[in-house]
C-alpha atoms as one frame of an Amber mdcrd trajectory, in Angstrom:
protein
  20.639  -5.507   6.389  20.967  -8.410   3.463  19.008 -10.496   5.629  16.041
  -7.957   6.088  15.696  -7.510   2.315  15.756 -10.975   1.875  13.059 -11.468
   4.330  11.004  -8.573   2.873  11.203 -10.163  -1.147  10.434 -14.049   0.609
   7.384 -12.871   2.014   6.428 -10.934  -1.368   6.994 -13.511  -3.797   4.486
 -15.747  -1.301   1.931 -12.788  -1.206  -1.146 -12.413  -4.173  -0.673 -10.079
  -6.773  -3.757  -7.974  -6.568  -2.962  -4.096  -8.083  -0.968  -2.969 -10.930
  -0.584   0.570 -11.379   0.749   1.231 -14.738   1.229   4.900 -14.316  -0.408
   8.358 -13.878  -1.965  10.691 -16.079  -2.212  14.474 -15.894  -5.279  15.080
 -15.282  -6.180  16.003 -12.243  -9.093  14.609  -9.751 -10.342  15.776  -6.360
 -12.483  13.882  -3.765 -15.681  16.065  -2.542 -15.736  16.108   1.267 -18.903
  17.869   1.564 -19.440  19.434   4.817 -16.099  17.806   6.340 -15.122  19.779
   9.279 -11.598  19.087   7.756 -12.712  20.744   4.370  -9.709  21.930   2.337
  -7.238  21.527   5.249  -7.863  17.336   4.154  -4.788  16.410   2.467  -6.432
  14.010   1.483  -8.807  15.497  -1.270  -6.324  16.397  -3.825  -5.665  17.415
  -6.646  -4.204  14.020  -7.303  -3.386  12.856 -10.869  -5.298  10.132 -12.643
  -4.137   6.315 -12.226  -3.792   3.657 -14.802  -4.116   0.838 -12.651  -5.757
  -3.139 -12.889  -6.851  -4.741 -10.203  -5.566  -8.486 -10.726  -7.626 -10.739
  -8.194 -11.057  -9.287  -7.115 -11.216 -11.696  -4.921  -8.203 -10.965  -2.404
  -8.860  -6.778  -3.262 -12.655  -7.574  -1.485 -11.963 -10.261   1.303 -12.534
  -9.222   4.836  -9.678 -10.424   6.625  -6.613  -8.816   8.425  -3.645  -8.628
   5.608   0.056  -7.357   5.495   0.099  -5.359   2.246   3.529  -4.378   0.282
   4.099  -1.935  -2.601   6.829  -2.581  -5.077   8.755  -0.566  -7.924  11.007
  -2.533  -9.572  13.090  -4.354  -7.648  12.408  -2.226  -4.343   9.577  -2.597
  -2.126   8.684   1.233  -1.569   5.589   0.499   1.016   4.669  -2.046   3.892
   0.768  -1.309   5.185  -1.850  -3.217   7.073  -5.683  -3.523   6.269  -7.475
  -5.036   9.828 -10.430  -5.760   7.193 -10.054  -5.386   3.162  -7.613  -3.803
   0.587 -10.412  -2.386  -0.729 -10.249  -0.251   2.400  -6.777   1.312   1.947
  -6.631   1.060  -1.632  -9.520   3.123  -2.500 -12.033   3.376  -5.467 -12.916
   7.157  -4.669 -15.497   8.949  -6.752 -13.794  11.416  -8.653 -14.319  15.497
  -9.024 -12.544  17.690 -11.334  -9.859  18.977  -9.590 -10.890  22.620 -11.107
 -14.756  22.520 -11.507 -15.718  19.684  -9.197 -17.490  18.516 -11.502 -17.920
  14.941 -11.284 -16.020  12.712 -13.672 -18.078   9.629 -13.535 -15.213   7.715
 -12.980 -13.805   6.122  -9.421 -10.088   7.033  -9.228  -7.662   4.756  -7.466
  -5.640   6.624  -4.283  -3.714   5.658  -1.098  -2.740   8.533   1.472   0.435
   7.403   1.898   1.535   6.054  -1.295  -0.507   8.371  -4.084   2.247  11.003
  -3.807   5.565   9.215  -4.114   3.747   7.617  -7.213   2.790  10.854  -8.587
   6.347  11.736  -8.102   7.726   8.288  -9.545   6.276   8.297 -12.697   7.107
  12.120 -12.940  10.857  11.193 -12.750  10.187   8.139 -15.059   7.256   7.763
 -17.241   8.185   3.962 -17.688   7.661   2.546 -13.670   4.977   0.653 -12.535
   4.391  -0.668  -9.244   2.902  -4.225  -7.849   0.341  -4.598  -4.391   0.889
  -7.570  -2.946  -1.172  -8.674   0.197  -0.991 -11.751   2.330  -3.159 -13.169
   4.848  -2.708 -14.038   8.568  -2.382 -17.831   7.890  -0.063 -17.734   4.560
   2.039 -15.240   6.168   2.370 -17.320   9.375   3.655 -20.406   6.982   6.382
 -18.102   5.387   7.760 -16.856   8.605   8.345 -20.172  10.344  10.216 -21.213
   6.943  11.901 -17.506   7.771  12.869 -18.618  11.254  14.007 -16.975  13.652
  13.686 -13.443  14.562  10.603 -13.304  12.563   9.407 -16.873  13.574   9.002
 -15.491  17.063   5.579 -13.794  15.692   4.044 -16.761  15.039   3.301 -16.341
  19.412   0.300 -14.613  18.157  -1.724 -18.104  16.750  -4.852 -16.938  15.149
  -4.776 -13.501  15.769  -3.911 -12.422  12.160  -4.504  -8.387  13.291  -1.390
  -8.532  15.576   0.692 -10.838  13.373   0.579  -8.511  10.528   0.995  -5.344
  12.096   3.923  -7.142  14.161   5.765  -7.806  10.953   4.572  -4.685   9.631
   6.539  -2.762  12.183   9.651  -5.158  12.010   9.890  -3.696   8.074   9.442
  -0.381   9.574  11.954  -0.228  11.795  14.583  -1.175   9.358  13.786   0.950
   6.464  16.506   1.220   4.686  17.185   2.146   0.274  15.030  -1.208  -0.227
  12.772  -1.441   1.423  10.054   0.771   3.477  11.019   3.781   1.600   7.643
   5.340   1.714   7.179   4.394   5.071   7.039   7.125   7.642   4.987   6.254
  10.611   7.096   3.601  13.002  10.204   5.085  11.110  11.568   7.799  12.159
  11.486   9.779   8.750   9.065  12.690   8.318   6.600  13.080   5.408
């Protein structure tokens, strides 16, 4: 298990910094589905607290191109995703509604679906945590594993397809979540939401 948690904090000290989130704020959001058929039922509308965040490289949050994305808090990387085209696309700039009036609030909130609520709950437990989003692409992640070697060299079979190279080692993480790493991870897991 040393090995994979070595593996996981190689591969994030090569990856860009491009999101800080400094904490959450108690003030609650919602997004407006409109006529979604989902309505309410969407989990994914809120309420959701406020984020203090920075986005640290524009650059890698807006290019299209297939990444391997990891969250961190503190020393423990909480969160392994994939974008097929931008972060931008997973780490969303939402409008945002007041969660009571839905009124708008002229600002864009940050949110993740899978992440949002275990840092909601995070900085609940302690106001002081802050997390990291790191992404690499295809081609830097490629040069990392075959200094890795093997088991995670063997990816490298998938040459320029970047899509299945990241979600390949996206998946190895996943499959050996342990206290380290992959925490938040529940799809490819085993461990329920």
């Amino acid at each position: 298990m040393e090995q994979v948690i070595t593996h996981a904090r190689t591969i994030y000290n090569a990856a860009t910094p491009v999101l800080r989130i400094h904490g959450v704020r108690e003030q609650y959001w919602k997004r407006n589905t409109g006529n979604s058929s989902r309505g309410d039922r969407d989990s994914r509308i809120g309420p959701w607290m406020q984020g203090e965040y920075e986005i640290l490289d524009q650059a890698a949050w807006s290019e299209r191109s297939p990444c391997l994305y990891m969250v961190q808090e503190g020393e423990k990387i909480r969160y392994f995703g994939i974008s097929r085209n931008r972060l931008k696309d997973r780490w969303r700039l939402s409008p945002a509604y007041d969660a009571e009036t839905m009124q708008p609030l002229g600002t864009r909130q940050i949110f993740h679906s899978q992440c949002w609520r275990h840092i909601q709950q995070a900085v609940k437990t302690d106001p002081s945590v802050r997390f990291e989003v790191r992404t690499i692409k295809g081609a830097a992640l490629r040069a990392v594993l075959m200094r890795l070697g093997e088991p995670l060299s063997g990816f490298t079979v998938f040459g320029d397809d970047e899509e299945s190279l990241v979600a390949s080692v996206e998946r190895w993480f996943c499959n050996r979540s342990n206290d380290q790493i992959a925490t938040w991870n529940v799809a490819m897991t085993g461990k329920r939401a």
